[in-house]
mmJSON file of the N, C-alpha and C atoms, coordinates in Angstrom:
{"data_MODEL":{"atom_site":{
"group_PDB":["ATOM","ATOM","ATOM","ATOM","ATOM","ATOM","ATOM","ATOM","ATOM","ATOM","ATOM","ATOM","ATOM","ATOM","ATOM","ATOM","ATOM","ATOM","ATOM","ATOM","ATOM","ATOM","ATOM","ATOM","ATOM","ATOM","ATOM","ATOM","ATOM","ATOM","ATOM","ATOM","ATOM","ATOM","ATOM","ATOM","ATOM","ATOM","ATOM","ATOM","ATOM","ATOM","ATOM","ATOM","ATOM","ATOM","ATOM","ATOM","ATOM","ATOM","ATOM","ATOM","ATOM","ATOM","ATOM","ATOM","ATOM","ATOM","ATOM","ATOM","ATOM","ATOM","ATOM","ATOM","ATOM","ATOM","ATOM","ATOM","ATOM","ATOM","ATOM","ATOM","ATOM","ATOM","ATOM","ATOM","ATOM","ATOM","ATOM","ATOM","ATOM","ATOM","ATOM","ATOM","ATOM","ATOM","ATOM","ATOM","ATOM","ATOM","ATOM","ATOM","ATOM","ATOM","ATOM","ATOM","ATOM","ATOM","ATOM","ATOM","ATOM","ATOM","ATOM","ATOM","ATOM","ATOM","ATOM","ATOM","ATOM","ATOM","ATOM","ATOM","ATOM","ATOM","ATOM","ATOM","ATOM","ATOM","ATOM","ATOM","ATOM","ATOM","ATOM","ATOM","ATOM","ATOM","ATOM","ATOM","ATOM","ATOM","ATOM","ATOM","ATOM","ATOM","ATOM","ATOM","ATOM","ATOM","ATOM","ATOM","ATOM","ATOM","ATOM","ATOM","ATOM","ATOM","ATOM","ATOM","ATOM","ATOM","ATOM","ATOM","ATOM","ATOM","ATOM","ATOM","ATOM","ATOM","ATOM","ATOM","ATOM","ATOM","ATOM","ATOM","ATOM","ATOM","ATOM","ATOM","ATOM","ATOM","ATOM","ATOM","ATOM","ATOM","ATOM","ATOM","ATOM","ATOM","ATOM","ATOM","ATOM","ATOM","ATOM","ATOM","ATOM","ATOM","ATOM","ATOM","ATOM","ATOM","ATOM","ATOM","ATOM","ATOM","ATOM","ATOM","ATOM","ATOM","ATOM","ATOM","ATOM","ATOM","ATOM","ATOM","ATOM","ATOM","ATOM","ATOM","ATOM","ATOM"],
"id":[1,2,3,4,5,6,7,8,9,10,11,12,13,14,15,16,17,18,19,20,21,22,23,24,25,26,27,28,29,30,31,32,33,34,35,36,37,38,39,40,41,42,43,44,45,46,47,48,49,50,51,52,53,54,55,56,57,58,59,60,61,62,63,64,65,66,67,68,69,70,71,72,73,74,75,76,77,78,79,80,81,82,83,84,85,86,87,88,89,90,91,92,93,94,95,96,97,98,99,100,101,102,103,104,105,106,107,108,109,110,111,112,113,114,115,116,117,118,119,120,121,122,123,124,125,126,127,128,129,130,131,132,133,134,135,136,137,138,139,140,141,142,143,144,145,146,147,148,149,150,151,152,153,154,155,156,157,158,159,160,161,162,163,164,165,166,167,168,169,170,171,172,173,174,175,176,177,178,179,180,181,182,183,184,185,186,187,188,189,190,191,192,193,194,195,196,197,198,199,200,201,202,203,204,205,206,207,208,209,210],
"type_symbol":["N","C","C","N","C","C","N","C","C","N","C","C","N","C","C","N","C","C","N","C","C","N","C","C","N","C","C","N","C","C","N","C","C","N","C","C","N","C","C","N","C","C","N","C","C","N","C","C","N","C","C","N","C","C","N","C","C","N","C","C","N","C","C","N","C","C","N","C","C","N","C","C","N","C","C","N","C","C","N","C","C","N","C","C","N","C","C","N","C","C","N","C","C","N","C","C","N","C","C","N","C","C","N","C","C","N","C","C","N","C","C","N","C","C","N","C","C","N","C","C","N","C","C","N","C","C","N","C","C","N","C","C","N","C","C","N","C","C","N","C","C","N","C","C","N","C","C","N","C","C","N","C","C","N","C","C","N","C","C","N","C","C","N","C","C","N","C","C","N","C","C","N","C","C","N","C","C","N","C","C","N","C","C","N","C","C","N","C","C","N","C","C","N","C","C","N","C","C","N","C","C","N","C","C","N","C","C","N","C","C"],
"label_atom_id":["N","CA","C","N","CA","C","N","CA","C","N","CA","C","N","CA","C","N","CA","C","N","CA","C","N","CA","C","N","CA","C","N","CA","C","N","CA","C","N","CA","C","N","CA","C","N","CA","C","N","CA","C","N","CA","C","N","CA","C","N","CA","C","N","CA","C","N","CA","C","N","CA","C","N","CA","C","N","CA","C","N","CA","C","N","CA","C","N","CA","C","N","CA","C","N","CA","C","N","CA","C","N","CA","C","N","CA","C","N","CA","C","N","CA","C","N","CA","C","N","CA","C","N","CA","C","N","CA","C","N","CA","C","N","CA","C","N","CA","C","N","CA","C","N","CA","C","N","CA","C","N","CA","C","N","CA","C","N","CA","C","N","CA","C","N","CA","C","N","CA","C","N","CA","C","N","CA","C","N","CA","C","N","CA","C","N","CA","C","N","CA","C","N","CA","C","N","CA","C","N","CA","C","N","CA","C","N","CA","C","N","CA","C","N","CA","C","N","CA","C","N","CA","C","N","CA","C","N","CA","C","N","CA","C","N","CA","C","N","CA","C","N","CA","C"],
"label_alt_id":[null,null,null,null,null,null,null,null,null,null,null,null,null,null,null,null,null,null,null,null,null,null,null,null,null,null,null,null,null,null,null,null,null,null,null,null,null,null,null,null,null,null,null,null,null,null,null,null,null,null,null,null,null,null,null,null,null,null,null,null,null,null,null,null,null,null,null,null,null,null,null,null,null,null,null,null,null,null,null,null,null,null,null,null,null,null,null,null,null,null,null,null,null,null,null,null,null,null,null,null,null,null,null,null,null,null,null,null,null,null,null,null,null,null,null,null,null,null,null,null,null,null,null,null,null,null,null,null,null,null,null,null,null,null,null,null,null,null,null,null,null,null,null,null,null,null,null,null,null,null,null,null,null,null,null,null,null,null,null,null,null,null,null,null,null,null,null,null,null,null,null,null,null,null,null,null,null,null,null,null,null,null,null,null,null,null,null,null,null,null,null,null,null,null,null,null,null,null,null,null,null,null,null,null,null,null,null,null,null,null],
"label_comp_id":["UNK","UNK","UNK","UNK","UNK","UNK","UNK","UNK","UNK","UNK","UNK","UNK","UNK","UNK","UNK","UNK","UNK","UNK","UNK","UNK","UNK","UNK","UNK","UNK","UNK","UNK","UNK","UNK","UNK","UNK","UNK","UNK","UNK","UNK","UNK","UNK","UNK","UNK","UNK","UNK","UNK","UNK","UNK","UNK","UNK","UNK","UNK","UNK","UNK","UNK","UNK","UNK","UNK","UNK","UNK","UNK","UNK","UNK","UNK","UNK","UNK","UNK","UNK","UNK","UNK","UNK","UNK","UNK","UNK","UNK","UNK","UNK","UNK","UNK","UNK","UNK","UNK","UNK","UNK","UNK","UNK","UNK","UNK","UNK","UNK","UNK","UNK","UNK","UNK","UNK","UNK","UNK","UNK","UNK","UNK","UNK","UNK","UNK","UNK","UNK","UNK","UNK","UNK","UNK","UNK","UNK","UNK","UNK","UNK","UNK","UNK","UNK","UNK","UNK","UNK","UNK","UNK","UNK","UNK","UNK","UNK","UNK","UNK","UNK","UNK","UNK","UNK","UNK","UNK","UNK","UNK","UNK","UNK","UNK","UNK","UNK","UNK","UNK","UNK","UNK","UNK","UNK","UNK","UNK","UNK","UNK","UNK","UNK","UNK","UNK","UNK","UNK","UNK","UNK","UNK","UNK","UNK","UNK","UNK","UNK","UNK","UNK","UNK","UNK","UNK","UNK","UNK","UNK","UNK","UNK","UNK","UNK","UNK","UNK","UNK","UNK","UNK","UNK","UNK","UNK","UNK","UNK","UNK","UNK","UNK","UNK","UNK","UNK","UNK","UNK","UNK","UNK","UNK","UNK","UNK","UNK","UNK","UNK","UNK","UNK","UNK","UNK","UNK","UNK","UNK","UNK","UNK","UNK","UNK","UNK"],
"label_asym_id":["A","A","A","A","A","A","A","A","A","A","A","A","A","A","A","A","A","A","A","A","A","A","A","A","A","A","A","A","A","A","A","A","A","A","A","A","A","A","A","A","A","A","A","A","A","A","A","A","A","A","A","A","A","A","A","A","A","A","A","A","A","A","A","A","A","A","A","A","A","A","A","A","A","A","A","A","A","A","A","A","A","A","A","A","A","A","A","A","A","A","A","A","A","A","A","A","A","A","A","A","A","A","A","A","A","A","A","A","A","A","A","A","A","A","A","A","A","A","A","A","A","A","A","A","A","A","A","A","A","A","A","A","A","A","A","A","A","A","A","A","A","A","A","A","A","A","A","A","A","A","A","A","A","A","A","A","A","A","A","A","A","A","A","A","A","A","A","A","A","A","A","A","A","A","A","A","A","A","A","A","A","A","A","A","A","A","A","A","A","A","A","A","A","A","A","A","A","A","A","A","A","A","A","A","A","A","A","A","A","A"],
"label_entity_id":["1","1","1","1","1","1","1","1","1","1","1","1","1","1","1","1","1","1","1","1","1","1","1","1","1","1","1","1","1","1","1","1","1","1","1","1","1","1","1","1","1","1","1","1","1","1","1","1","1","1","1","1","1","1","1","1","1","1","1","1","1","1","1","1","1","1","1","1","1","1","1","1","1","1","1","1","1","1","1","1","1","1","1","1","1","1","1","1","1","1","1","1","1","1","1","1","1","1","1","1","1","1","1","1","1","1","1","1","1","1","1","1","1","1","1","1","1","1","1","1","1","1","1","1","1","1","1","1","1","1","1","1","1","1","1","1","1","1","1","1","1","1","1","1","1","1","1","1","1","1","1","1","1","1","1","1","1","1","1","1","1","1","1","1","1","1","1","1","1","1","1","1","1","1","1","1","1","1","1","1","1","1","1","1","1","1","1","1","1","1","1","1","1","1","1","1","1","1","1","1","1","1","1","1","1","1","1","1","1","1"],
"label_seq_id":[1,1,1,2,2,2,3,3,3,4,4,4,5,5,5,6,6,6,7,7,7,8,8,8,9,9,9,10,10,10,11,11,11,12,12,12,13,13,13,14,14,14,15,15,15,16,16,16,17,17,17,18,18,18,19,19,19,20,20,20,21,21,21,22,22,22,23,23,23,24,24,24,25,25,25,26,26,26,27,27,27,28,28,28,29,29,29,30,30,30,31,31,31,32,32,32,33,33,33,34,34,34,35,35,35,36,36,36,37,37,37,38,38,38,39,39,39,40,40,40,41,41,41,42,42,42,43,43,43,44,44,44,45,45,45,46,46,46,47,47,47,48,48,48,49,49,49,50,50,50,51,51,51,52,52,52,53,53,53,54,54,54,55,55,55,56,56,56,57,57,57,58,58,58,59,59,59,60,60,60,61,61,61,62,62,62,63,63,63,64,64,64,65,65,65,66,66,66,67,67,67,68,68,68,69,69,69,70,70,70],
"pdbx_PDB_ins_code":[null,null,null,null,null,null,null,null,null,null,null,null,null,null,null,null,null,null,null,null,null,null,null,null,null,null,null,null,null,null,null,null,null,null,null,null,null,null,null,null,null,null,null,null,null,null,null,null,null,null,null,null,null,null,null,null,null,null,null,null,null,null,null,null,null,null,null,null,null,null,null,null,null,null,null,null,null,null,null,null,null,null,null,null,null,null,null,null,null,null,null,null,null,null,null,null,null,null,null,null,null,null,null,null,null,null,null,null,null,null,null,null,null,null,null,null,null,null,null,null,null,null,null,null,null,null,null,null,null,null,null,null,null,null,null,null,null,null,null,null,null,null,null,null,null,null,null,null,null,null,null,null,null,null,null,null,null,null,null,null,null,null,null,null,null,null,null,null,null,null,null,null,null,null,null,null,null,null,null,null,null,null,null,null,null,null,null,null,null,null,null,null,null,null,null,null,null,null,null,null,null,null,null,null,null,null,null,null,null,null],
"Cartn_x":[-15.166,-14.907,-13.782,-14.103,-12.684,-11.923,-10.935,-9.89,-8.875,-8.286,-7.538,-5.662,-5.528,-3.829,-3.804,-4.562,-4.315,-4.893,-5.328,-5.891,-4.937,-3.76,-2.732,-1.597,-1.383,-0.53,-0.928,-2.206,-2.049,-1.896,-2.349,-2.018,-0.673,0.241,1.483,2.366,1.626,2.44,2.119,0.545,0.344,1.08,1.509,2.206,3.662,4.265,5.955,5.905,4.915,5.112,4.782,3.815,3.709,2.474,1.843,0.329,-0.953,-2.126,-2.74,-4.22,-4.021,-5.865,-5.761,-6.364,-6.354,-7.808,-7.379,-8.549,-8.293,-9.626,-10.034,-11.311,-11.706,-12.717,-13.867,-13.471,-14.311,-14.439,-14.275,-14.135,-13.033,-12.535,-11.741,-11.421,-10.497,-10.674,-9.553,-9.526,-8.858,-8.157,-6.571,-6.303,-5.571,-6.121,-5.952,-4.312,-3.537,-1.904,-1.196,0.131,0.81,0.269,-0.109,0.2,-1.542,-2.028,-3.579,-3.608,-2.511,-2.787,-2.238,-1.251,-0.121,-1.173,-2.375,-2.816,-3.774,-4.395,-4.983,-4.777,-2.999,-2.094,-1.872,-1.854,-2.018,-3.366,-4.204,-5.456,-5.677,-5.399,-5.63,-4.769,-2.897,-2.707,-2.736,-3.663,-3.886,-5.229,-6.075,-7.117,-6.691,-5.91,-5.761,-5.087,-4.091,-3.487,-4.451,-5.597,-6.421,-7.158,-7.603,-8.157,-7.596,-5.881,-4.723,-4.656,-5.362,-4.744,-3.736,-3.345,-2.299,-2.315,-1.839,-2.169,-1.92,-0.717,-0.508,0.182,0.188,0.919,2.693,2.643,4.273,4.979,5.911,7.522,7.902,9.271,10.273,10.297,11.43,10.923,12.305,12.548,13.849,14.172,15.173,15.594,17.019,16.807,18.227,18.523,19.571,20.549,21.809,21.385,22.423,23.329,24.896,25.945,27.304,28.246,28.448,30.642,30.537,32.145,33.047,32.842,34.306,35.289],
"Cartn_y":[-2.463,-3.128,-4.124,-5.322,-6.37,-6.366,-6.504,-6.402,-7.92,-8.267,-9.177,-8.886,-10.183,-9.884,-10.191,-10.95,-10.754,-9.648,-8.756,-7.139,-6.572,-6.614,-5.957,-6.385,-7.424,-7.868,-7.09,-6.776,-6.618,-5.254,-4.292,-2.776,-2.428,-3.249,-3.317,-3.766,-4.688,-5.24,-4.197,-3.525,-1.984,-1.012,-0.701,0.327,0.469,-0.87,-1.316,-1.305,-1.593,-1.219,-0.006,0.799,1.883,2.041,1.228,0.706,1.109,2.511,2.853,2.28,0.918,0.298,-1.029,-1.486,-2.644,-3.361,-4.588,-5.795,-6.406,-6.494,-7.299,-8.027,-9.054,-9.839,-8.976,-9.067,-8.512,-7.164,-6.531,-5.171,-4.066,-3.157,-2.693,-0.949,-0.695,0.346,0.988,2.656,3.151,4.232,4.308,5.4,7.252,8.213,9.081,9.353,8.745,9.179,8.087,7.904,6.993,7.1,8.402,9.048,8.169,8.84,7.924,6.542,5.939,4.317,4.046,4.343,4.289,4.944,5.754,5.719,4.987,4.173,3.361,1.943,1.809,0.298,0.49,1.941,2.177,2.564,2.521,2.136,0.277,-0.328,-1.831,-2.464,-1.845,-2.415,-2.055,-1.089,-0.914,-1.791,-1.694,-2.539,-3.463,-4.225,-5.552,-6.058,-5.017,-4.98,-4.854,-4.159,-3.952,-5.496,-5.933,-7.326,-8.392,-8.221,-9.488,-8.997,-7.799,-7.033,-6.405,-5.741,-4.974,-3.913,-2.556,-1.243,-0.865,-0.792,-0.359,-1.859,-1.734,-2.419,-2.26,-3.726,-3.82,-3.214,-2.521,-2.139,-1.48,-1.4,-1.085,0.459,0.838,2.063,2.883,3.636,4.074,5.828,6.118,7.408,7.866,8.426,9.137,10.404,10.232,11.382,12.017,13.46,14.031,13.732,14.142,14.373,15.463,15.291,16.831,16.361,16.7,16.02,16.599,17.605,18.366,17.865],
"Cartn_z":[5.377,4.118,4.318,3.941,3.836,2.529,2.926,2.08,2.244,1.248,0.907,0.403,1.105,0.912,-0.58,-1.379,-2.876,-3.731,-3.127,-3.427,-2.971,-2.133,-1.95,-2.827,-3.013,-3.943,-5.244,-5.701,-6.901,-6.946,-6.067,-6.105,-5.964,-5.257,-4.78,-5.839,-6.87,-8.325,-9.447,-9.532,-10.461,-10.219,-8.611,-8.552,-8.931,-8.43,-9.101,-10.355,-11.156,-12.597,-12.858,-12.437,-13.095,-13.815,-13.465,-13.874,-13.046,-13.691,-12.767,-13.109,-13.913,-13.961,-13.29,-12.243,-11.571,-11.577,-12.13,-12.726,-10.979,-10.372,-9.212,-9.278,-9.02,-8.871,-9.655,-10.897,-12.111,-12.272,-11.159,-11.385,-11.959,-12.31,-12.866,-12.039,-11.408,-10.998,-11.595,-11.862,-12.441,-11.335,-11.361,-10.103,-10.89,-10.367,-11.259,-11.45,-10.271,-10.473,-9.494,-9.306,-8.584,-7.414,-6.404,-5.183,-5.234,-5.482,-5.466,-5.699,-6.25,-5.531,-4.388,-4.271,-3.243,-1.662,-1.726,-0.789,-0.61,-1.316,-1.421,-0.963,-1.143,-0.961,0.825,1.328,2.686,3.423,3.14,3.186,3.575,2.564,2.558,3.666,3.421,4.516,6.155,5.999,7.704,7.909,7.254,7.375,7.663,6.666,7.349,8.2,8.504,9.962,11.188,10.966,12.045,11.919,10.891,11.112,11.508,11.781,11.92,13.683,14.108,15.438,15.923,14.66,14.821,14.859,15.882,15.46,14.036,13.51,12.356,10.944,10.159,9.324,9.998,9.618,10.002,8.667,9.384,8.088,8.73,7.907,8.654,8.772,10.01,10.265,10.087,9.529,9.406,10.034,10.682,11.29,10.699,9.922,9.876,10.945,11.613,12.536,12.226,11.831,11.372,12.351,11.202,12.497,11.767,12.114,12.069,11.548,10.288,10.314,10.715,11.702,11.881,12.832],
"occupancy":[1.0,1.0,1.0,1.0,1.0,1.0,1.0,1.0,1.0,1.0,1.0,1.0,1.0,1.0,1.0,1.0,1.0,1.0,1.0,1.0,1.0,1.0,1.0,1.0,1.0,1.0,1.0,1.0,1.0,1.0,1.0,1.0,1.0,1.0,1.0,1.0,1.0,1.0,1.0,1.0,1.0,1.0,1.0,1.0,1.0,1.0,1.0,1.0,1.0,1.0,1.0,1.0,1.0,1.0,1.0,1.0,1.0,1.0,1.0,1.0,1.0,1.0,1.0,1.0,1.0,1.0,1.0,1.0,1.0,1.0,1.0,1.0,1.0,1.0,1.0,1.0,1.0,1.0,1.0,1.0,1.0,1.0,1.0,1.0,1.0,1.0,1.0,1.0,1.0,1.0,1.0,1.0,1.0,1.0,1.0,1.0,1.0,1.0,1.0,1.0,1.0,1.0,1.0,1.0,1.0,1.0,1.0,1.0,1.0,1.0,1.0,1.0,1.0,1.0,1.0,1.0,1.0,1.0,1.0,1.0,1.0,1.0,1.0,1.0,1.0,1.0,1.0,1.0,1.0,1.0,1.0,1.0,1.0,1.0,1.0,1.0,1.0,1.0,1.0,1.0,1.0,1.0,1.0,1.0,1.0,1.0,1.0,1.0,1.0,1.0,1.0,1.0,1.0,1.0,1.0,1.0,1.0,1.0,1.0,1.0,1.0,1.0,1.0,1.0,1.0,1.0,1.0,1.0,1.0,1.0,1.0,1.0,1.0,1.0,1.0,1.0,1.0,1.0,1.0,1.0,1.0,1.0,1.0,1.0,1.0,1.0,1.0,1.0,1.0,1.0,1.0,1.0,1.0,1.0,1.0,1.0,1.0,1.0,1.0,1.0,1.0,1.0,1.0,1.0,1.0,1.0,1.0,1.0,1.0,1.0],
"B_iso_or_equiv":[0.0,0.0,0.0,0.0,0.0,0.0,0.0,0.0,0.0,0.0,0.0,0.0,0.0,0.0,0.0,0.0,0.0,0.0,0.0,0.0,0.0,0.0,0.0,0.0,0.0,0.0,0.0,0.0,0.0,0.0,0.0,0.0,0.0,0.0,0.0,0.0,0.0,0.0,0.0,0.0,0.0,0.0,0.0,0.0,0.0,0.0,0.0,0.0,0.0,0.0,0.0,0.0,0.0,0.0,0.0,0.0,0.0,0.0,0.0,0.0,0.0,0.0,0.0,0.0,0.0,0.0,0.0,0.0,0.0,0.0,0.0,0.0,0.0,0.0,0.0,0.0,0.0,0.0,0.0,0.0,0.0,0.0,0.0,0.0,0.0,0.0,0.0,0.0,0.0,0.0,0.0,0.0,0.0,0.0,0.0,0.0,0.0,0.0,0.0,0.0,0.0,0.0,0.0,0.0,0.0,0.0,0.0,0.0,0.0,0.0,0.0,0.0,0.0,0.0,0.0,0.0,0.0,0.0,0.0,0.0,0.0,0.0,0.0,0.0,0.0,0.0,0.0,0.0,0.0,0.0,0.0,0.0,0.0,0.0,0.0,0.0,0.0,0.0,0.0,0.0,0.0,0.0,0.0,0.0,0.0,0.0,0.0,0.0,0.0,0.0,0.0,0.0,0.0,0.0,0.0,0.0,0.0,0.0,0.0,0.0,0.0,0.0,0.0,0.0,0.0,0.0,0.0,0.0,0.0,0.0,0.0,0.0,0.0,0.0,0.0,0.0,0.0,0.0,0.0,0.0,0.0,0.0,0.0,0.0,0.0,0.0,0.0,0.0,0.0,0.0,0.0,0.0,0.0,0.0,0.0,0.0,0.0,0.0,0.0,0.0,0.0,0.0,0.0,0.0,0.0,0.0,0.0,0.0,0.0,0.0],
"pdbx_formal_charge":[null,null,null,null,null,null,null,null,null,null,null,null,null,null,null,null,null,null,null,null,null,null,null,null,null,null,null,null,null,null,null,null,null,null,null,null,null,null,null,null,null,null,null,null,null,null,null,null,null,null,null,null,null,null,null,null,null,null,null,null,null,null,null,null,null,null,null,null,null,null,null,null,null,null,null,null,null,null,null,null,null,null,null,null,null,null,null,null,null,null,null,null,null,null,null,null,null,null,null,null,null,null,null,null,null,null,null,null,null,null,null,null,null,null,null,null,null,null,null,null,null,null,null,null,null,null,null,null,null,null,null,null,null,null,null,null,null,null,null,null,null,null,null,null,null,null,null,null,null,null,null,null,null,null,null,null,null,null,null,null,null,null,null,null,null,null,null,null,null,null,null,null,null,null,null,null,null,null,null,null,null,null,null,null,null,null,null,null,null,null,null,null,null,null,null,null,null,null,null,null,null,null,null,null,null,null,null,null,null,null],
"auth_seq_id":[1,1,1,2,2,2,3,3,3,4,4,4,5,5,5,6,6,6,7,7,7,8,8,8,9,9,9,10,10,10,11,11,11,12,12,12,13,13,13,14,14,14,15,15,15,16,16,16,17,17,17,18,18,18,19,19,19,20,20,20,21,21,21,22,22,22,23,23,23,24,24,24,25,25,25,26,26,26,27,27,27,28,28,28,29,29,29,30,30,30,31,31,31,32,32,32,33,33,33,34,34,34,35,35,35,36,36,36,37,37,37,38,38,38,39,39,39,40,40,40,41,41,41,42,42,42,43,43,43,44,44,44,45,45,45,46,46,46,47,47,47,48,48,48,49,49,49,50,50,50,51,51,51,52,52,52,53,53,53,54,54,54,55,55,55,56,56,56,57,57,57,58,58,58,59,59,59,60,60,60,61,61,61,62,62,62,63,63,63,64,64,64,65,65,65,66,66,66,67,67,67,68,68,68,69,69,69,70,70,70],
"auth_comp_id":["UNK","UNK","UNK","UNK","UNK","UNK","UNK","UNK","UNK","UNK","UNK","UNK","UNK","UNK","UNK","UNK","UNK","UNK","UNK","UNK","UNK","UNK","UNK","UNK","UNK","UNK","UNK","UNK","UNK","UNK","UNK","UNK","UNK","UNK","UNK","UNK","UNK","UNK","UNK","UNK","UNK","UNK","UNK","UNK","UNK","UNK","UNK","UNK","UNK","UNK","UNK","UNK","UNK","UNK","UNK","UNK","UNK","UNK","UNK","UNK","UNK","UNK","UNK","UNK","UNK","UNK","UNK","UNK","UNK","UNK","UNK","UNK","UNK","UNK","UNK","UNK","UNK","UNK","UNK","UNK","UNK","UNK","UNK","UNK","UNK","UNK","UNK","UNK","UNK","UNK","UNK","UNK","UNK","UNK","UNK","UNK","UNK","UNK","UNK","UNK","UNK","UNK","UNK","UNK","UNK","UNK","UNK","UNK","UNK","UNK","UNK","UNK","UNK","UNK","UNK","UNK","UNK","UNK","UNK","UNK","UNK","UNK","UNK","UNK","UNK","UNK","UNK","UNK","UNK","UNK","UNK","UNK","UNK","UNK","UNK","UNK","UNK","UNK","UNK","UNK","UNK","UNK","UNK","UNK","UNK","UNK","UNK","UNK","UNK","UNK","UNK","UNK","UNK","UNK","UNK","UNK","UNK","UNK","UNK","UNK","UNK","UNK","UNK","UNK","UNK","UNK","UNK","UNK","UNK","UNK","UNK","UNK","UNK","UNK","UNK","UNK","UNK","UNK","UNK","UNK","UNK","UNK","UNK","UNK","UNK","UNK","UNK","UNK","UNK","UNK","UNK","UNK","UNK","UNK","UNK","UNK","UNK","UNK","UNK","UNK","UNK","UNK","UNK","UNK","UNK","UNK","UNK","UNK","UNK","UNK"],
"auth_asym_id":["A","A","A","A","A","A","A","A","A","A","A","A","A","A","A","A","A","A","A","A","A","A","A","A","A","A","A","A","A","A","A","A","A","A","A","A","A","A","A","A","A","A","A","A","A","A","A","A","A","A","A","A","A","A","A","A","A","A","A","A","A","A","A","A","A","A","A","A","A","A","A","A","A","A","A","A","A","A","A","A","A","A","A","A","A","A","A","A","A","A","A","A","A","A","A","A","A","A","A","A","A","A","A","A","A","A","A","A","A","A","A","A","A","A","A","A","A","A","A","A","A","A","A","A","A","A","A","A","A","A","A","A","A","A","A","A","A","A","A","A","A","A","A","A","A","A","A","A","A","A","A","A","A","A","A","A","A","A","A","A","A","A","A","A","A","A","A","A","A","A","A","A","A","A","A","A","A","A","A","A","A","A","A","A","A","A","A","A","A","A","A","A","A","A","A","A","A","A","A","A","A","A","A","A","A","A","A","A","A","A"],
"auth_atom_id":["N","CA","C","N","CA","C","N","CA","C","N","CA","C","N","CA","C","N","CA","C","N","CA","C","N","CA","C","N","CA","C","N","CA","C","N","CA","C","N","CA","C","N","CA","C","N","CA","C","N","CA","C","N","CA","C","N","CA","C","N","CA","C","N","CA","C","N","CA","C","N","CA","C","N","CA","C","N","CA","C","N","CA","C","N","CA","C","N","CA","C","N","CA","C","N","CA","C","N","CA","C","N","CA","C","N","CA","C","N","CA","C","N","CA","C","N","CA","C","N","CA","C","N","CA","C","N","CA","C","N","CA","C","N","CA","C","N","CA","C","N","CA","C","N","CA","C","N","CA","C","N","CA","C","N","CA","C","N","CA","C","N","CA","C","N","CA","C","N","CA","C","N","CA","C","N","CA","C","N","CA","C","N","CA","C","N","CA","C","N","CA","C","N","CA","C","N","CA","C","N","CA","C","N","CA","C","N","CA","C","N","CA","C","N","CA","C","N","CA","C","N","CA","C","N","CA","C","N","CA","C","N","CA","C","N","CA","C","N","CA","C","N","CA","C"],
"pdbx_PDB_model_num":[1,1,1,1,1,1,1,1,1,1,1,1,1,1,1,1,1,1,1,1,1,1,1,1,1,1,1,1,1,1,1,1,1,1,1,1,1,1,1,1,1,1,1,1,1,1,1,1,1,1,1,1,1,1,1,1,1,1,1,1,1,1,1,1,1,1,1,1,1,1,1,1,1,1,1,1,1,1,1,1,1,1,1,1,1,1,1,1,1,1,1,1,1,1,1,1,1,1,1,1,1,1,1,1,1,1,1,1,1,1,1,1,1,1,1,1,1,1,1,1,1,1,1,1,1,1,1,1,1,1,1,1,1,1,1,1,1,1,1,1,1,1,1,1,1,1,1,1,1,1,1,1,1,1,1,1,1,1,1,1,1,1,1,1,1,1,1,1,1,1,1,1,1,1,1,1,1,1,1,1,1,1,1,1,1,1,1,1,1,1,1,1,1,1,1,1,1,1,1,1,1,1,1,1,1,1,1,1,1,1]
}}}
């Protein structure tokens, strides 16, 4: 299935609001909770990371390391 960077924009702009019905090229899809779009917005962008040739979607990657105050 192809997917579009303006189909990511808009799941990515429903989800920052808080908004779970998304109007796309006439269609209307409804998501049952945040966590269900949000896997959906990672869905799209690996796809299209795989279509740009990328293993995964780029972002950033973060590690926190405990440490110890004594």
């Amino acid at each position: 299935m192809s997917f579009t960077i303006d189909e990511l924009r808009l799941l990515k702009a429903a989800y920052a609001s808080g908004v779970l019905e998304v109007r796309y090229d006439g269609k209307v899809t409804r998501y049952d909770d945040g966590p269900a779009l949000l896997r959906r917005i990672r869905v799209v962008e690996a796809e299209l990371a795989k279509e740009a040739g990328q293993d995964e979607p780029s972002s950033l990657r973060v590690t926190y390391v405990g440490f110890d105050r004594a």
